[in-house]
N, C-alpha and C positions, 0 to 999 in steps of 0.2 A: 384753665380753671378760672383765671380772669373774666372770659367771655362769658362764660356760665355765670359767674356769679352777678354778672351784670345783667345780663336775659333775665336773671331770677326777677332781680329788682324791677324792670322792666314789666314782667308778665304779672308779678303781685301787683303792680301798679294800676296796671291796665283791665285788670282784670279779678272778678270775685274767686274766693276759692273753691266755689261750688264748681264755675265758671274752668276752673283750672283742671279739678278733677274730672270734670268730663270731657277737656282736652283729653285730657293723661288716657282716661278711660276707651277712646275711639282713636288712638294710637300705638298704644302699647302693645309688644308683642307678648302672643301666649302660646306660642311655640305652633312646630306643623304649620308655617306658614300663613298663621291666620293673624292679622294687626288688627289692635279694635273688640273691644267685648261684642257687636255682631257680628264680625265675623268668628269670632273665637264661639259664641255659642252656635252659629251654624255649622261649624266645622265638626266641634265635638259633640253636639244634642237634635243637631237637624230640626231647629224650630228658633225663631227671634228671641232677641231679648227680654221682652216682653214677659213670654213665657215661661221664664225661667222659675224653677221650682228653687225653695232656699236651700235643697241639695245640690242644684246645679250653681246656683250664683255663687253658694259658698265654695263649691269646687274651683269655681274659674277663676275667684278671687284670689287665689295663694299662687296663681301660675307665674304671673308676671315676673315676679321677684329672682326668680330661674328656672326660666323656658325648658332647658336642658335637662336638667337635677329633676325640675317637678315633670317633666313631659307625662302623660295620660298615655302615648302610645307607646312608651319608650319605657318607661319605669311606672306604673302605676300603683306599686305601692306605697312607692316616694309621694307620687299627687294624692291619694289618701291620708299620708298623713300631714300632708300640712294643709287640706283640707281642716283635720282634725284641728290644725293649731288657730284656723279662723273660727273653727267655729266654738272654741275654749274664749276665744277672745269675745269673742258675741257672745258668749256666756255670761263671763266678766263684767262685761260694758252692761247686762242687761236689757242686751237687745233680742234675745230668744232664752228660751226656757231649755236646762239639761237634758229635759226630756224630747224636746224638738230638736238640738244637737244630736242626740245618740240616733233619733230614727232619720233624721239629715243624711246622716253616716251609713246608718246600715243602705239607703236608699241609691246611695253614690256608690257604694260597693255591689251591689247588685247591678249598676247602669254598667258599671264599668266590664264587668263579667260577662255580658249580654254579649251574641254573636253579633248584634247591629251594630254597637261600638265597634266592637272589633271591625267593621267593615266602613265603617267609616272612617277608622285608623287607616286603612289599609287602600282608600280609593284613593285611586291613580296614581298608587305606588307602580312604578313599573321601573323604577333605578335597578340599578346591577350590584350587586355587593354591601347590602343595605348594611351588616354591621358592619362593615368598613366606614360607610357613610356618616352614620351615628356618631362611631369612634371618633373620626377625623372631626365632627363638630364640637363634639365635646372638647378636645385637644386645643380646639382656636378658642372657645370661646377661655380654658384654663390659661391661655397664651394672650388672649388680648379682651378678653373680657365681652359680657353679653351684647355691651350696648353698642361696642366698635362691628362687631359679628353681624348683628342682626339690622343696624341701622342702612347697610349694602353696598354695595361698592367694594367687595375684598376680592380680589382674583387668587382664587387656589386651585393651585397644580399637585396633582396627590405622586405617590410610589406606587399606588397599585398597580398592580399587572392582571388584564383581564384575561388572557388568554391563560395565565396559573391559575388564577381566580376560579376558571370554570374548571379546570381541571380539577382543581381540590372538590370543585362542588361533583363534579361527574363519579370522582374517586371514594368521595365519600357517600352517595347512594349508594354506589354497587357492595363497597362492603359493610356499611349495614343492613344491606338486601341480604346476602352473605349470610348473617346473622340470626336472620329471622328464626325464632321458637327459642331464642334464650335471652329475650329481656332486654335487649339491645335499640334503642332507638333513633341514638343521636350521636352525632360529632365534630369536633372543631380542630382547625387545620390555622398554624401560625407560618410564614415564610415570611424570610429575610435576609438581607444580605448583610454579612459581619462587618464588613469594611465601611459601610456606609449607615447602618440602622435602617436603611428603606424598611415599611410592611409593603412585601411585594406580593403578597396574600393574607386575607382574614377572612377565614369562613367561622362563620360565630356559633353556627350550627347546620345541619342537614338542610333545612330548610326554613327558611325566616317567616313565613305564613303557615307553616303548620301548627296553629295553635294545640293541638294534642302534645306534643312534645315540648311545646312551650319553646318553639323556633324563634321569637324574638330574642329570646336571652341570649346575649350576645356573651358563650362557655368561656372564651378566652380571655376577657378581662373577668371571671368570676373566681372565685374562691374555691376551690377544689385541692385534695389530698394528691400528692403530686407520688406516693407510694416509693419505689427503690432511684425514681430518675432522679432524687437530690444526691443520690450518695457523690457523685462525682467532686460536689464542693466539700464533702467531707475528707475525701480522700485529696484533694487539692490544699486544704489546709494543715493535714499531716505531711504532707512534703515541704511547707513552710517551715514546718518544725522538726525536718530533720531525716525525713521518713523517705525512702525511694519504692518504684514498683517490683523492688528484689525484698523488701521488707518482710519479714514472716511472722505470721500471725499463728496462732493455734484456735483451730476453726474444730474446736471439741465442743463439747456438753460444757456449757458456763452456766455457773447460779449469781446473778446480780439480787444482792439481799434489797429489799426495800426497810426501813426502820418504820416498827409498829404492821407490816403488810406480809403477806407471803410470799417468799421468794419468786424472783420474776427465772424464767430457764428459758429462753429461746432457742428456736427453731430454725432451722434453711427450709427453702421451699421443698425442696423433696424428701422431709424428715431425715436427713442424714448428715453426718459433718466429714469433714474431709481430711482431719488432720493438718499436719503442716503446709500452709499454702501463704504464696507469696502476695502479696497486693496487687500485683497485675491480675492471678486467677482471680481473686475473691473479688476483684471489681467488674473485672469483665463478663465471671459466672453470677455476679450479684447473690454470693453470699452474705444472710442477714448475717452472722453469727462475728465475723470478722468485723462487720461493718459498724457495729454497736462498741467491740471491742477498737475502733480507731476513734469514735467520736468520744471515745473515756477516756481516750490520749491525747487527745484534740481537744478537748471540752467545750461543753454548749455553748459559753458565750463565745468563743473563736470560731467555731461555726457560722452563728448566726452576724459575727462580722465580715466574716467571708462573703455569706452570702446578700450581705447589703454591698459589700463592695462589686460583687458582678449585679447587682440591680433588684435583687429581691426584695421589697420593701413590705412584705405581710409577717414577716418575722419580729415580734417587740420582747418585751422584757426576757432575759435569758429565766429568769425563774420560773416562768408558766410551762418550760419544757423540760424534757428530758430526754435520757438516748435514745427512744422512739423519734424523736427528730431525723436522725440520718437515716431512717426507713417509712418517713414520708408523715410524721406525726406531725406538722405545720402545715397549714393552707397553703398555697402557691397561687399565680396568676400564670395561665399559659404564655400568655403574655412576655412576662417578666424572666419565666422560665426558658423559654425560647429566647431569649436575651443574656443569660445566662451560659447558656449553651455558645451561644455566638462569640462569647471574652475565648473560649476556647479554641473556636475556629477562627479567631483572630489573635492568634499568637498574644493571649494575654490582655490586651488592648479592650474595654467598652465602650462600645458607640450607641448610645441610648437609642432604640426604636423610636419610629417617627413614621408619618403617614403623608408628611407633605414634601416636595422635592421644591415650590417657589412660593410664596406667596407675595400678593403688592396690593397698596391702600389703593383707594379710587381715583388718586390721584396719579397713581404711575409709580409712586415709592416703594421700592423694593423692601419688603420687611423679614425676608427670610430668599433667601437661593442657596439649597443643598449643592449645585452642581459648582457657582461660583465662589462660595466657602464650602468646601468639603471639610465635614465636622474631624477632629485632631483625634478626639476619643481620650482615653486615662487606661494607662496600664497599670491594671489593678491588680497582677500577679506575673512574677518574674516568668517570660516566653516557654523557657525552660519546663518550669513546672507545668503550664498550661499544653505542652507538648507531651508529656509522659505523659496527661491524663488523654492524649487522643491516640497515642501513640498503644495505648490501653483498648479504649472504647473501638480501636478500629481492628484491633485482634483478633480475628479469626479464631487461631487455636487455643485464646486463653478463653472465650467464652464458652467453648467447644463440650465441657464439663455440664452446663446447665441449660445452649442450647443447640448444640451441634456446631458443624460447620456449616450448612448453608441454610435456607429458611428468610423468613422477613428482615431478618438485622444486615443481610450481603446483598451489598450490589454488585452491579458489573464493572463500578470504578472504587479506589477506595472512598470509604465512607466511615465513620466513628458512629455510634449510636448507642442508646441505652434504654433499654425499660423502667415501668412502673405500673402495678398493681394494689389495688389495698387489700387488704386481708379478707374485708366487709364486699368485694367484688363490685363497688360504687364508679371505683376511677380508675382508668390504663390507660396507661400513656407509651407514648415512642418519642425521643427525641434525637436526632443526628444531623450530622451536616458532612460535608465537603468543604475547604477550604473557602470556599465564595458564596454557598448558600446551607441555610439551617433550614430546619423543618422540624416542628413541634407540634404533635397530633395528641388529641384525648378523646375517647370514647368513653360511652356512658348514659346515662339519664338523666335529664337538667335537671328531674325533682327526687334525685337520691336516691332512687329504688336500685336494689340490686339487682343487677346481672349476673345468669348462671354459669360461672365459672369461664369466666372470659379475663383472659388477661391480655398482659401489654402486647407480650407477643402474638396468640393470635384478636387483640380488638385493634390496637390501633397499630401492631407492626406494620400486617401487610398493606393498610393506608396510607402511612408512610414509605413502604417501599415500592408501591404500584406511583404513588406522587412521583416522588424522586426522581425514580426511573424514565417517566415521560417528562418531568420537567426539566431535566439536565439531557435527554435525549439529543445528540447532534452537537453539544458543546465540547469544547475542550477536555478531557480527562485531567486530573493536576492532583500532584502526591501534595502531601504535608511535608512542609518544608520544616527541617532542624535548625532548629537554632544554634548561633556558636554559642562553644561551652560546654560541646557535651560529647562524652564518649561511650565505648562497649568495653562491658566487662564479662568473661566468663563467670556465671555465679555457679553456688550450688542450691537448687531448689529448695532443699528442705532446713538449710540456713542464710539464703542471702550472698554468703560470703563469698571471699573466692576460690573457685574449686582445687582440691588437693587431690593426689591421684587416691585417694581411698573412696572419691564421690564418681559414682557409675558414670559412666558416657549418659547416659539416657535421661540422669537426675542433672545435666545441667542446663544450662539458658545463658545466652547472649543476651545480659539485659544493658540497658541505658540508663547513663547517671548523669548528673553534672558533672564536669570537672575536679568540681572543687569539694564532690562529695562523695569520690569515686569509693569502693571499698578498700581497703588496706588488710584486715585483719584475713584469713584462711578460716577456711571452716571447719566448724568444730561439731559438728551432728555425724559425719561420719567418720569413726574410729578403728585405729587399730587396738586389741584389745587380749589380755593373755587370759585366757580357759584352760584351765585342766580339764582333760579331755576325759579325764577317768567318772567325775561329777556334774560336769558341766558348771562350775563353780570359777571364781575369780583365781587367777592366781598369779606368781611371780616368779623373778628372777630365783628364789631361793629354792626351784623345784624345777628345774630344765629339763630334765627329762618326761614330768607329767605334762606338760603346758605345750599348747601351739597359740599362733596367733590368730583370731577373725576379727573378719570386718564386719561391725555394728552401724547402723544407724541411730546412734542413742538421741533418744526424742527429748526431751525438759519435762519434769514432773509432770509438769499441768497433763501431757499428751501424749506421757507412757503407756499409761490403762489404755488409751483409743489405737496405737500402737499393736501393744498384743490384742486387744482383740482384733484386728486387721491382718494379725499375721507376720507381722512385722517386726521380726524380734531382736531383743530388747537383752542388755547386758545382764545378768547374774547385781545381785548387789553383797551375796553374801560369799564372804571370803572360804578357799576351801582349807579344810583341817589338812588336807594333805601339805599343804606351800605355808612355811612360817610368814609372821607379819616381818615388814622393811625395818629397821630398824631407822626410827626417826630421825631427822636430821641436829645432830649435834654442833652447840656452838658454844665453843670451850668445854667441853663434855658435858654439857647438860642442855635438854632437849628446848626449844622457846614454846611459851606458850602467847597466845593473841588469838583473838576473836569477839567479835561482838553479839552478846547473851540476847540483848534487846536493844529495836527493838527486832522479834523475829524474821525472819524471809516472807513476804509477800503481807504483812501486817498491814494495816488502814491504820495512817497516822492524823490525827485532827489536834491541834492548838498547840503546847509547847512541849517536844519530847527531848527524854534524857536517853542518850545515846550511851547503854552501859555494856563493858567487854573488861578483856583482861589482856594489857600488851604488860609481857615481860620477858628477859632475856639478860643471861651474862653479856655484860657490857655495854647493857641498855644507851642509847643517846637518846631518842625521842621518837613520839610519831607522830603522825596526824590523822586528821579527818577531815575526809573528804566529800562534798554531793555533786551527783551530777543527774542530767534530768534524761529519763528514758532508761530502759533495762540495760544496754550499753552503750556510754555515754560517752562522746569524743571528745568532751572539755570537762572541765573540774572545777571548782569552788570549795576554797580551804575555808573549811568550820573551824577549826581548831588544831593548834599545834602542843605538845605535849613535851613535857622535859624528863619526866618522872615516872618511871615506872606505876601500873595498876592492876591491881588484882578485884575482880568482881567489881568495879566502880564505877560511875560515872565521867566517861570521856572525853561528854560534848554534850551541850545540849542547844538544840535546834526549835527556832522560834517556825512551824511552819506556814503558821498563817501568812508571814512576808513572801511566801513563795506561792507562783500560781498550781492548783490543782494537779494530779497526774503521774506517772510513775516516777520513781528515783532511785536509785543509787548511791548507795552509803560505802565509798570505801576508804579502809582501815590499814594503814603501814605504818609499823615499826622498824626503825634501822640502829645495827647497832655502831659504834665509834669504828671498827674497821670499812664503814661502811653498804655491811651486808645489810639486804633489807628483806621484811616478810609481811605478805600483804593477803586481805580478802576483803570481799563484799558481800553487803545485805540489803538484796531489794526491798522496798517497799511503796507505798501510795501513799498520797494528800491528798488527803478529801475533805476540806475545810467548808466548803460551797450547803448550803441545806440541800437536801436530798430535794430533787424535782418531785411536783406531786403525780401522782397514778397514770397510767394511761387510761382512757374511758374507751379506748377500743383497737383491736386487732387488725390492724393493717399487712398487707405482706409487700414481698415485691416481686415486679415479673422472676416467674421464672424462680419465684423463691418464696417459699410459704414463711413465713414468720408470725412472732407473736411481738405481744407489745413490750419492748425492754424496757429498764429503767435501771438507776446509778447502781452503784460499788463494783469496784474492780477485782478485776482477775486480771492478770498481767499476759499482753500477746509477748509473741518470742520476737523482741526486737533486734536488727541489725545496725551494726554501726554502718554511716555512710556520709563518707565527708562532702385636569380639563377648566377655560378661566370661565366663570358666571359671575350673577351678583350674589353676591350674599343675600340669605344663609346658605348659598348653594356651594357644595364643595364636589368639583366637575371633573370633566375627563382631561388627563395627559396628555399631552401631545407626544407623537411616536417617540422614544427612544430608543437611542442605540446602546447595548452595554457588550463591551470590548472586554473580555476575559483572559488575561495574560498567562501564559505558562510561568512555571516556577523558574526562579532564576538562582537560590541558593540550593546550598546541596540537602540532595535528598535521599529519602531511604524506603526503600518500598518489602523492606523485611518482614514486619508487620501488618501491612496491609492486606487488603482481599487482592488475590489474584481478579485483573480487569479483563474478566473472561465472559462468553455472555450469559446471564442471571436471568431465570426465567421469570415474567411477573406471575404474583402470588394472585391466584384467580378472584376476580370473573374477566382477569386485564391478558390480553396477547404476552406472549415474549415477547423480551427486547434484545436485540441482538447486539451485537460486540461495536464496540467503535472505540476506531482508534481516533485520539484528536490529533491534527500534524499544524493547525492554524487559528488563530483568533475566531472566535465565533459573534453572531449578533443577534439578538435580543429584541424582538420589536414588543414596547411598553405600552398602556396607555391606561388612564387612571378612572375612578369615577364620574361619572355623569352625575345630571340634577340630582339633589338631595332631597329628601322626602319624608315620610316619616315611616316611624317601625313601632314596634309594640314589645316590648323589653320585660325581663326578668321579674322575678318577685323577689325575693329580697336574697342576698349572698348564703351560699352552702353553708351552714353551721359547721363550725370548728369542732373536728373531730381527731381524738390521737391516736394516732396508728401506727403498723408497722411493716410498712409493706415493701415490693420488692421491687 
């Protein structure tokens, strides 16, 4: 800074400012290679400076300031508009007239449209992996700034891998060849490796020069509806709060009221709900109806920190959203998303994407080496959790409900994966990985038009699993390693819990818990239960001869009615005339009464409620009140303690704005001086939070039709459960080697796909079986000269949806 500001004095000194600025002017760079207003007007108008129209001078003039940001072939609606901002300033200053500004403008936007621009963007492009190339500049120059980039001398070593590279590119013609007759044009393909962040692939689109599909826009760093692929951090966040993949939801017909709107009713993709299902189905079949029902128990703003802690950064204020959020109603970056995906395939751990493995000043100074500091990364969600969500994703038989067992989501080794579709048929995506590499595919149309009924699974699955398959071809096979901490419990399906002999062989599951959150409680959905046989009526001990015993599967109010209609029946509730009632429990001969009036079972509580019942009993000594958060709750927090008997009154009252949003637990015991105690509970919700506004459109998700939800609760059935050049050229790699180790902790391949051979999904050969028995190697190597490309118009517009 010193030296500069001594050159300054120096050059003002020496020199007029006229003098100065036509230094600046036949130096300066205006991106694509060109230093110098003549060459920057031959580059971009193919004619001298001279003849430069006040539409082109004022175009070239805004470039300098950033090359990158303003590029003409890169981003041209970026250089239109600060075009526009010179030529407001020449307005200003009155050096041209509004009306010579506006037709400047429109003049520039016609040059720029013109196929000769375009071809002059484009000469003597002949790099490999141009939106790689783009990326990676952009990346230095946000890491060392325009003037260090471009003034020369920076040696960069990228992560690309050319030989993935072309694969994605090969992989992705053939399946929107595929395609062809339903509106399909385009696609982009992220690769990376977990451990490291290398991009060992970015294909930005089908093709970079096909200006018809507007192949410049580089799809992966754009803004697009990412449909059912976020749910995974939604359900990743409900296990921070207590939730495991035995957790059971009731996936019926829900009405979320909207205030002043018409109730919102979502849907599954296949118009049907499923009743009781546990969080491993509903995640791995990508049912909307659960998944809206977790992110009400999760709530938006815990979400939307989730998913900044695994790298999502297009998520801002938590009020512009709503439960459409966990079915894809937030923009995404493929990018970011595929980053995302990676904290899971790295046991938890984020390692931020990156495109460079060394770079060094012109001097020889090392300013970055990925191999000689290997980045440490942030565990940003405890291993454990981040394993049951792949331990989910790599399920065979739980996705089996919405899309079979085999198809694009199975490989021939295990693999995790997941869908997304919108509802509007705009965005589908595939995202999965293997323990050492992820793959994040979107298919689509870069200018929003819809596509005829194309989803995640067939647009971008089978381009994801034709990739995979030949790009892990010949390497190591490697399970997902378990973390310590965790054990199998037998549950029962249709409750979580642990199974009793009255839950069928058929209704149970070996699922995985943490240790420390293993189940405790036995299940209570399947009962023994006494019918008189003569009515089909309740009955009792007081009638031994009318009465036998059956086994019930008694469902929870919410999920009765879906129940019998399923055929799946459902206990009597009315007692029969035949069987006298019990005779209440007496204490000191007179019966107690306790219960609390308000507020009701499953009520919406907002600001400060009076918790009002009636505890009383001979020999009363006290009770209390109790909340805990979740329908059943393995800890407690004492509201109040009581000395004195109540009839009809006020118990407690609860401030609930201090407590965050979500369901709870109010429970009520009286005991008397002997000791004896008598106790109950009254669910209910806090929903302090303003109601998110509307969704303005219908997203689905793969594999799962949905509509757009929004707030108020219904309560699920919860479970307790405890190359080197000069710059600006960014060049090829030199060969590497990447050594892939087999697992060395224990593992479990229960849940996995059988590694049997998986045929690729056509227009790709089979792949056949391999077994890995040794380290395999990898030959790398990165991009060549950098050049220039022709980029996007401006980011997808933010749309809400609900997709699958």
């Amino acid at each position: 800074k010193i030296r500069e500001a001594i050159l300054a004095v120096e050059v003002t000194r020496k020199y007029s400012k006229d003098q100065i600025l036509e230094l600046y002017l036949n130096t300066i760079f205006y991106g694509n290679l060109a230093y110098g207003i003549q060459a920057a007007s031959e580059t971009y108008f193919n004619k001298r400076v001279e003849e430069l129209t006040l539409a082109e001078a004022s175009f070239l003039a805004g470039l300098p300031q950033a090359p990158a940001v303003y590029d003409p072939c890169n981003n041209p609606d970026a250089a239109l508009a600060r075009q526009r901002d010179v030529l407001n300033l020449m307005v200003e200053e009155n050096y041209i007239m509004r009306e010579q500004a506006n037709d400047a403008a429109t003049e520039s936007r016609q040059q720029i449209s013109a196929d000769a621009f375009d071809k002059r963007c484009n000469a003597g492009i002949g790099i490999q992996a141009p939106h790689f190339v783009v990326y990676a500049r952009e990346q230095l120059e946000q890491l060392y700034g325009p003037e260090v980039v471009y003034k020369g001398g920076l040696q960069v070593y990228t992560t690309l891998d050319l030989k993935l590279q072309r694969l994605a590119e090969d992989e992705a013609r053939k399946q929107i060849a595929t395609l062809v007759g339903k509106n399909v044009t385009n696609a982009s393909l992220v690769a990376l490796n977990p451990k490291t962040g290398e991009i060992l692939t970015m294909l930005g689109s089908v093709d970079f020069f096909d200006k018809k599909i507007d192949g410049q826009v580089n799809v992966s760093v754009r803004l697009r509806q990412p449909g059912s692929s976020i749910k995974p951090l939604t359900y990743v966040a409900a296990f921070q709060k207590g939730w495991t993949p035995a957790t059971v939801i009731a996936d019926v017909k829900t009405v979320f009221p909207i205030p002043g709107q018409p109730d919102y009713i979502p849907e599954n993709y296949d118009t049907r709900e499923h009743g009781l299902v546990p969080v491993r189905t509903a995640l791995a079949s990508s049912f909307n109806i659960p998944a809206v029902k977790t992110l009400q128990f999760v709530t938006v703003t815990a979400l939307i920190d989730t998913a900044r802690q695994f790298g999502i950064t297009t998520f801002k204020d938590p009020r512009n959203y709503g439960l459409s959020l966990t079915l894809g109603g937030g923009d995404v970056k493929l990018i970011e998303l595929a980053g995302a995906y990676a904290v899971f395939a790295n046991q938890g751990v984020r390692v931020p994407p990156t495109p460079f493995l060394k770079i060094t000043d012109p001097h020889g100074k090392v300013l970055l080496d990925l191999k000689a500091n290997p980045p440490k990364g942030t565990q940003v969600v405890d291993p454990r959790y981040a394993y049951q969500i792949t331990s989910i994703l790599s399920d065979v038989s739980a996705r089996a409900p919405a899309f079979g067992t085999a198809g694009a989501l199975r490989l021939s080794r295990p693999a995790a994966a997941k869908t997304g579709t919108t509802n509007d048929w705009r965005d589908n995506w595939t995202l999965g990985y293997t323990p050492d590499f992820v793959v994040g595919v979107w298919v689509g149309n870069s200018n929003n038009t819809e596509m005829e009924h194309i989803s995640g699974v067939t647009g971008a699955g089978p381009l994801w699993h034709n990739f995979m398959e030949r790009a892990l071809a010949g390497t190591p096979q490697q399970e997902f390693l378990i973390p310590p901490g965790m054990v199998r419990f037998e549950v029962c399906n249709e409750s979580g819990l642990l199974a009793t002999e009255f839950c069928p062989p058929d209704h149970r599951t070996m699922e995985i818990f943490l240790a420390d959150k293993a189940p405790t409680d036995k299940d209570n959905v399947w009962q023994k239960i006494k019918i008189d046989r003569t009515n089909n009526l309740l009955g009792t001990d007081l009638c031994p001869d009318l009465v036998e015993e059956r086994i019930f599967a008694v469902y929870p109010p919410e999920a009765r009615q879906w129940a019998i209609d399923h055929n799946i029946p459902q206990p009597p509730t009315e007692r029969s005339p035949n069987c006298p009632e019990p005779a209440p429990t007496l204490v000191g001969g007179v019966a107690p009464a306790m219960g609390i009036s308000s507020p009701r079972d499953g009520q919406v509580l907002i600001g400060v409620a009076q918790i009002v019942g009636t505890v009383q009993m001979p020999d009363f000594d006290n009770y209390t009140v109790q909340l805990g958060f979740g329908s059943d709750p393995a800890d407690w927090i004492l509201l109040t303690r009581g000395t004195g008997p109540v009839q009809d009154g006020t118990l407690a009252t609860w401030d609930t704005r201090r407590y965050p949003d979500g369901a709870y637990t109010i429970r009520l015991a009286m005991t008397d001086r002997n000791g004896k105690s008598f106790g109950g509970r009254t669910r209910v919700v806090v929903a302090n939070s303003p109601a998110p506004p509307p969704p303005t459109a219908r997203p689905i998700a793969t594999a799962t039709r949905t509509l757009t939800p929004v707030p108020t609760p219904v309560l699920p059935t919860l479970t307790r459960t405890r190359t080197p050049t000069l710059a600006p050229t960014v060049t090829a790699t030199p060969t590497r080697t990447a050594t892939i180790a087999l697992p060395t902790a224990t593992r479990t391949a229960t849940l996995a796909p059988t590694a049997t051979a998986t045929p690729m999904i056509a227009p790709v050969t089979a792949t056949p079986t391999r077994t890995a028995t040794s380290a395999a190697t990898a030959t790398r190597t990165a991009t060549p000269t950098m050049t220039r490309t022709t980029a996007p118009n401006t980011a997808t517009p933010t749309r809400t949806a609900t997709p699958k």
